[in-house]
Biopython code that builds the backbone (N, CA, C, O; Angstrom):
import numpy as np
from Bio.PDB.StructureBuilder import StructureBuilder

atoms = [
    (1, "UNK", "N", (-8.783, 6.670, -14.485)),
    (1, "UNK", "CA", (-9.835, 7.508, -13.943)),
    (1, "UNK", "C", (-10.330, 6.962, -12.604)),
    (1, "UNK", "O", (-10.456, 7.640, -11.584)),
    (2, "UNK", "N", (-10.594, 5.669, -12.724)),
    (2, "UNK", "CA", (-11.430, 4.830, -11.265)),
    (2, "UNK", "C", (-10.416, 5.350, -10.369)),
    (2, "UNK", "O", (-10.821, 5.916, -9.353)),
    (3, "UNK", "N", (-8.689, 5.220, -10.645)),
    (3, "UNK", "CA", (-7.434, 4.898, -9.315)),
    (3, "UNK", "C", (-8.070, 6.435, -8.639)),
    (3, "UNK", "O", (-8.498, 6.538, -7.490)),
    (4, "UNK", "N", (-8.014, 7.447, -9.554)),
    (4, "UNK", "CA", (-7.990, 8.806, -9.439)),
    (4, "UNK", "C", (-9.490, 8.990, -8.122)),
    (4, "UNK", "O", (-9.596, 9.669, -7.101)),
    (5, "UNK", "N", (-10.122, 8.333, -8.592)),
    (5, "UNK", "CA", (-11.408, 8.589, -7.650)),
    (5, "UNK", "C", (-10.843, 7.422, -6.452)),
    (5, "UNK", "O", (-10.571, 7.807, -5.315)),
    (6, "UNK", "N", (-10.736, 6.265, -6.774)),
    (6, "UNK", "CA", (-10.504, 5.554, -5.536)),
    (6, "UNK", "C", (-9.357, 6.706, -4.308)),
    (6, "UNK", "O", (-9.407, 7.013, -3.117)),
    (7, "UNK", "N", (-8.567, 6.969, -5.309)),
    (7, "UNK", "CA", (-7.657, 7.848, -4.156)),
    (7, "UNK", "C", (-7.978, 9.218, -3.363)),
    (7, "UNK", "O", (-7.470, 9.663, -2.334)),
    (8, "UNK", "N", (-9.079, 9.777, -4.264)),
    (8, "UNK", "CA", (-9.742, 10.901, -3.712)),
    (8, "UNK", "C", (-10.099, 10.534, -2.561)),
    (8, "UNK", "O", (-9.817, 11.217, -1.576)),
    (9, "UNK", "N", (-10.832, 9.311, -2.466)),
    (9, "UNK", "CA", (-11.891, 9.132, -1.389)),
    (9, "UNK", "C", (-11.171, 8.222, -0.268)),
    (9, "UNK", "O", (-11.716, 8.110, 0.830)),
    (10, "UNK", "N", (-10.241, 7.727, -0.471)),
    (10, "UNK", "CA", (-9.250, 7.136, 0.484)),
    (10, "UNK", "C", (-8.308, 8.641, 1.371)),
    (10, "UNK", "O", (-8.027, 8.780, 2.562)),
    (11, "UNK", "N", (-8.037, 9.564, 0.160)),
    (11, "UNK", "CA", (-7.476, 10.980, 0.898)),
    (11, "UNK", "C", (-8.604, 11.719, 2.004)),
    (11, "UNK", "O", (-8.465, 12.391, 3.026)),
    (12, "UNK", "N", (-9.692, 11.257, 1.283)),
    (12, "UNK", "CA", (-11.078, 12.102, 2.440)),
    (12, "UNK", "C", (-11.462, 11.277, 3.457)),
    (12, "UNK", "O", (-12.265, 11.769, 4.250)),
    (13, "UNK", "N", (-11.018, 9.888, 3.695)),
    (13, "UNK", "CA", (-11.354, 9.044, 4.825)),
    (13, "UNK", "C", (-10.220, 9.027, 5.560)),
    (13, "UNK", "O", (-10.277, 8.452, 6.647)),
    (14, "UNK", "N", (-9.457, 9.398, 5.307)),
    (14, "UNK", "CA", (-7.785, 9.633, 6.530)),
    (14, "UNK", "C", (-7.832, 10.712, 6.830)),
    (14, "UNK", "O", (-7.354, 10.912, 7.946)),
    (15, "UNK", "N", (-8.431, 12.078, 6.035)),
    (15, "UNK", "CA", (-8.662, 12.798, 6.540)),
    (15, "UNK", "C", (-9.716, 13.068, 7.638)),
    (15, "UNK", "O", (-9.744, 13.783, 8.639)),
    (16, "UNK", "N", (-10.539, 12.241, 7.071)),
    (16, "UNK", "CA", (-11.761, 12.572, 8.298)),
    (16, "UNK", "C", (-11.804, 11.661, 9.788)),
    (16, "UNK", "O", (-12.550, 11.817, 10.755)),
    (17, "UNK", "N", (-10.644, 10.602, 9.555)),
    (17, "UNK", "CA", (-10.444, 9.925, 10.728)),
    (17, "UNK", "C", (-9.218, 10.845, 11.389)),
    (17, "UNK", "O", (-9.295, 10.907, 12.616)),
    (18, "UNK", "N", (-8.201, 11.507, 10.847)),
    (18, "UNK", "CA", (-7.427, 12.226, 11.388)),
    (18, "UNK", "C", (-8.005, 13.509, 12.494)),
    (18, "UNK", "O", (-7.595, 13.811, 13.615)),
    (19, "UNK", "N", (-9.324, 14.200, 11.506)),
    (19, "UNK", "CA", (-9.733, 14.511, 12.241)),
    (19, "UNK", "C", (-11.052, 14.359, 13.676)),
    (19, "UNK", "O", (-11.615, 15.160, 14.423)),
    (20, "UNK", "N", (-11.072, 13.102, 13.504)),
    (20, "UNK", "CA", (-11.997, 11.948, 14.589)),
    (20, "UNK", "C", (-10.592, 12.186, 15.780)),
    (20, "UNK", "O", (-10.548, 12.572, 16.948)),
    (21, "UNK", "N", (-9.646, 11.776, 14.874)),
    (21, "UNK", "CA", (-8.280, 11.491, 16.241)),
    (21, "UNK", "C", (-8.081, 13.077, 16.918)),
    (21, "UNK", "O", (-7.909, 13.032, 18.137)),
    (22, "UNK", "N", (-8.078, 14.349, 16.375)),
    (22, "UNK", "CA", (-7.904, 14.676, 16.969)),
    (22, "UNK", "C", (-8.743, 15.902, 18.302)),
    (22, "UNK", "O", (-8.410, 16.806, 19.068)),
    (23, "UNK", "N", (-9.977, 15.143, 17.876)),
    (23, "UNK", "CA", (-11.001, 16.184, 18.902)),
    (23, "UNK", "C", (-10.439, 15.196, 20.282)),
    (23, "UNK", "O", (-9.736, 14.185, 20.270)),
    (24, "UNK", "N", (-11.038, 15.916, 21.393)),
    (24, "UNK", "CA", (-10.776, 15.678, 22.619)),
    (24, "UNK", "C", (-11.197, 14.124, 23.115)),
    (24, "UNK", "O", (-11.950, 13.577, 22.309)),
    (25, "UNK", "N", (-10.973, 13.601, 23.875)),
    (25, "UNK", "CA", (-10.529, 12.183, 24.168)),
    (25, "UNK", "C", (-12.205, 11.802, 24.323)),
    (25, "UNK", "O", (-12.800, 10.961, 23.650)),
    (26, "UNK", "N", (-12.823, 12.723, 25.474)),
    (26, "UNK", "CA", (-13.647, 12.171, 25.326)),
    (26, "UNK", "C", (-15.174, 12.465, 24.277)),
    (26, "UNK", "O", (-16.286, 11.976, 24.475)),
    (27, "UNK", "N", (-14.751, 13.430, 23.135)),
    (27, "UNK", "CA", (-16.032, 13.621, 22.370)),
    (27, "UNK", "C", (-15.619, 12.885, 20.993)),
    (27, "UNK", "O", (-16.057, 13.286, 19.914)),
    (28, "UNK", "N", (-14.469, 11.429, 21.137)),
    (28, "UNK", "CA", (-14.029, 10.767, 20.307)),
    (28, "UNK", "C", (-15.486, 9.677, 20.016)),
    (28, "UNK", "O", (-16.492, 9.660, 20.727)),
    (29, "UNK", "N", (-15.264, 8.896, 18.888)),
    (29, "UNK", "CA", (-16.482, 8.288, 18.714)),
    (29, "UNK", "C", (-15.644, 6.905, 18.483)),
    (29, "UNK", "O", (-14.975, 6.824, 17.454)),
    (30, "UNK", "N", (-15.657, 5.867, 19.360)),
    (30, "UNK", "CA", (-14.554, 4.931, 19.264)),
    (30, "UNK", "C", (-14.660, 3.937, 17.853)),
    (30, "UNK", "O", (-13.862, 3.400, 17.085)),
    (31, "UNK", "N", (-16.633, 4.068, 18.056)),
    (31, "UNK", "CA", (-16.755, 2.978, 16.567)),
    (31, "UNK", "C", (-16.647, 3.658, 15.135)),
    (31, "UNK", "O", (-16.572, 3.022, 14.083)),
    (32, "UNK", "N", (-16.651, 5.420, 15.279)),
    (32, "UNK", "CA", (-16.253, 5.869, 14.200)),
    (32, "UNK", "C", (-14.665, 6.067, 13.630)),
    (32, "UNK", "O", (-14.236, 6.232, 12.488)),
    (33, "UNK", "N", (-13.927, 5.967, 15.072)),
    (33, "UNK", "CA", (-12.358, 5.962, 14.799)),
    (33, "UNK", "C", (-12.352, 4.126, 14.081)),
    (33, "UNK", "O", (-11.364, 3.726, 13.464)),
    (34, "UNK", "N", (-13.144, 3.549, 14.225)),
    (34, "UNK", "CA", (-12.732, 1.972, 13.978)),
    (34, "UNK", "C", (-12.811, 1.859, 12.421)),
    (34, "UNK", "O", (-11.877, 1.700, 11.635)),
    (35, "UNK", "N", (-14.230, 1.987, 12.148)),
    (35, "UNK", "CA", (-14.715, 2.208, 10.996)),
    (35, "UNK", "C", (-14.045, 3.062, 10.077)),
    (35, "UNK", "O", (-14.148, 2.709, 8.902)),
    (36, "UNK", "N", (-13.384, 4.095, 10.301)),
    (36, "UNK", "CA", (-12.589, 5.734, 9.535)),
    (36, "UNK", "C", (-11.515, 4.357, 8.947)),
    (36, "UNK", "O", (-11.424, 4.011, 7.769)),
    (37, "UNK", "N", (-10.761, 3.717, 10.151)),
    (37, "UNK", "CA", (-9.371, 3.050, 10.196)),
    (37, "UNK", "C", (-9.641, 2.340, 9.348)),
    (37, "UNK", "O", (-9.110, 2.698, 8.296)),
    (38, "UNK", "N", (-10.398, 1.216, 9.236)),
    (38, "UNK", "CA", (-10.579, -0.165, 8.694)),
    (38, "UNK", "C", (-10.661, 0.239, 7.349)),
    (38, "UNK", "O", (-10.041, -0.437, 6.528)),
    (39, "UNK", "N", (-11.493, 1.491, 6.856)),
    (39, "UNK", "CA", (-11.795, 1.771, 5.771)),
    (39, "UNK", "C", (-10.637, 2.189, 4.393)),
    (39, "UNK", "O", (-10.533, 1.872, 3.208)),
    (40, "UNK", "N", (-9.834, 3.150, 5.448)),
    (40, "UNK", "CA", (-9.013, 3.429, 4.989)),
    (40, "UNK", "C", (-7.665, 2.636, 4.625)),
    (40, "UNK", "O", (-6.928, 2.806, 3.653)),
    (41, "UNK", "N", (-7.530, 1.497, 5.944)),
    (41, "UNK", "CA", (-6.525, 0.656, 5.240)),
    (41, "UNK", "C", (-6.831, 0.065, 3.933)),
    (41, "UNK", "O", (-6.224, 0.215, 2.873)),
    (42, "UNK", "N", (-7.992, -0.711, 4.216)),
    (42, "UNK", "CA", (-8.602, -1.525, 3.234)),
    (42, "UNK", "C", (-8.143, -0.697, 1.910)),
    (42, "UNK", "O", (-7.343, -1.211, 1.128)),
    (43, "UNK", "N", (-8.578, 0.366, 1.728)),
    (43, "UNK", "CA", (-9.212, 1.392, 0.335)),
    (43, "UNK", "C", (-7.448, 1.580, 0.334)),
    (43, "UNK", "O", (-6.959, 1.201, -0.730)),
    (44, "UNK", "N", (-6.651, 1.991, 1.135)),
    (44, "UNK", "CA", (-4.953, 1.724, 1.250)),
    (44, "UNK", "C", (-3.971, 0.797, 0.209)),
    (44, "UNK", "O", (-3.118, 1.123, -0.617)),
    (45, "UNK", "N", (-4.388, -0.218, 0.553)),
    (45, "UNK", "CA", (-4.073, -1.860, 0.267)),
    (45, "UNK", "C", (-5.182, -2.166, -1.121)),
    (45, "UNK", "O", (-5.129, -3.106, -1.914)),
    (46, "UNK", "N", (-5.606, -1.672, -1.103)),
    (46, "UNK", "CA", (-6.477, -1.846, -2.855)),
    (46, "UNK", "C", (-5.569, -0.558, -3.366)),
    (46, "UNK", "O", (-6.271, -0.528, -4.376)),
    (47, "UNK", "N", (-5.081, 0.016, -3.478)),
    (47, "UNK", "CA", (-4.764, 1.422, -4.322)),
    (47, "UNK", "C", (-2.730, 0.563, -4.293)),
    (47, "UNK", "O", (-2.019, 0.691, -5.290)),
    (48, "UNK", "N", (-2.341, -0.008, -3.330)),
    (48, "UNK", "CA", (-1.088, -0.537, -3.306)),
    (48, "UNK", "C", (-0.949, -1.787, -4.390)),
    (48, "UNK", "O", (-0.164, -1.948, -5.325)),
    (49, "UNK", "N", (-1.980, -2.561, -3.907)),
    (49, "UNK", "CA", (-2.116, -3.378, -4.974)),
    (49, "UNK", "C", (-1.929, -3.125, -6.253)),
    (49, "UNK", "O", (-0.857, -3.334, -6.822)),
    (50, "UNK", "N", (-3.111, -2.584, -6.892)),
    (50, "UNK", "CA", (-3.145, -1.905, -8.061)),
    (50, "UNK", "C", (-1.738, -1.381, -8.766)),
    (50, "UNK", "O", (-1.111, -1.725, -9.768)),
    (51, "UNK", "N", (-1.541, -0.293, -7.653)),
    (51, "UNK", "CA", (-0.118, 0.522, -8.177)),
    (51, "UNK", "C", (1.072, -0.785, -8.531)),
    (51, "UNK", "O", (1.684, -0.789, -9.599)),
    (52, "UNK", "N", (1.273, -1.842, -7.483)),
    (52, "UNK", "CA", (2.260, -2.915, -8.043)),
    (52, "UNK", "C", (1.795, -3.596, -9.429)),
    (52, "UNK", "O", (2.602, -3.817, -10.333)),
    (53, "UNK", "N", (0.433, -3.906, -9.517)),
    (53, "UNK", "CA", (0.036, -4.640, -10.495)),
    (53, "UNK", "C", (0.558, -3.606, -11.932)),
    (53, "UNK", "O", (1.026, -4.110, -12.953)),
    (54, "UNK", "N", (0.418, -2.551, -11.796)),
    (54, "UNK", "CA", (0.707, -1.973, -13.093)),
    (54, "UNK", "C", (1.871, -1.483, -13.669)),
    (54, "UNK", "O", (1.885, -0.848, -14.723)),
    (55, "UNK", "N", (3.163, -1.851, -12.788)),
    (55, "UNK", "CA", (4.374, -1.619, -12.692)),
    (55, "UNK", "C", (5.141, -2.958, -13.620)),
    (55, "UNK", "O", (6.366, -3.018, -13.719)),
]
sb = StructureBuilder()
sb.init_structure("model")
sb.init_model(0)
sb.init_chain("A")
sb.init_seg("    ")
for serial, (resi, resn, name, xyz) in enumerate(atoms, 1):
    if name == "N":
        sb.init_residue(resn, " ", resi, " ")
    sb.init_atom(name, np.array(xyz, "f"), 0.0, 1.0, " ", f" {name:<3s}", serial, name[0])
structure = sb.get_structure()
């Protein structure tokens, strides 16, 4: 149940940095593209983890 929610919300933070990336260059928000990124690897690499650990 937790993976299921962790992945929801990792799918809605790539999404919402995808769409950070693609408004116009300059109505980009550089510390929100940073923050979107960081978040999402992180929340990435916890859901990779996991998936090996249970294999």
């Amino acid at each position: 149940m937790s993976m299921g929610i962790l992945s929801l919300i990792t799918f809605v933070i790539w999404f919402v940095a995808i769409q950070e990336f693609l408004k116009p260059e300059k109505n980009q928000s550089n510390r929100k593209i940073m923050m979107l990124t960081s978040a999402g690897s992180l929340l990435t690499l916890v859901l990779t983890i996991s998936l090996f650990q249970s294999l």
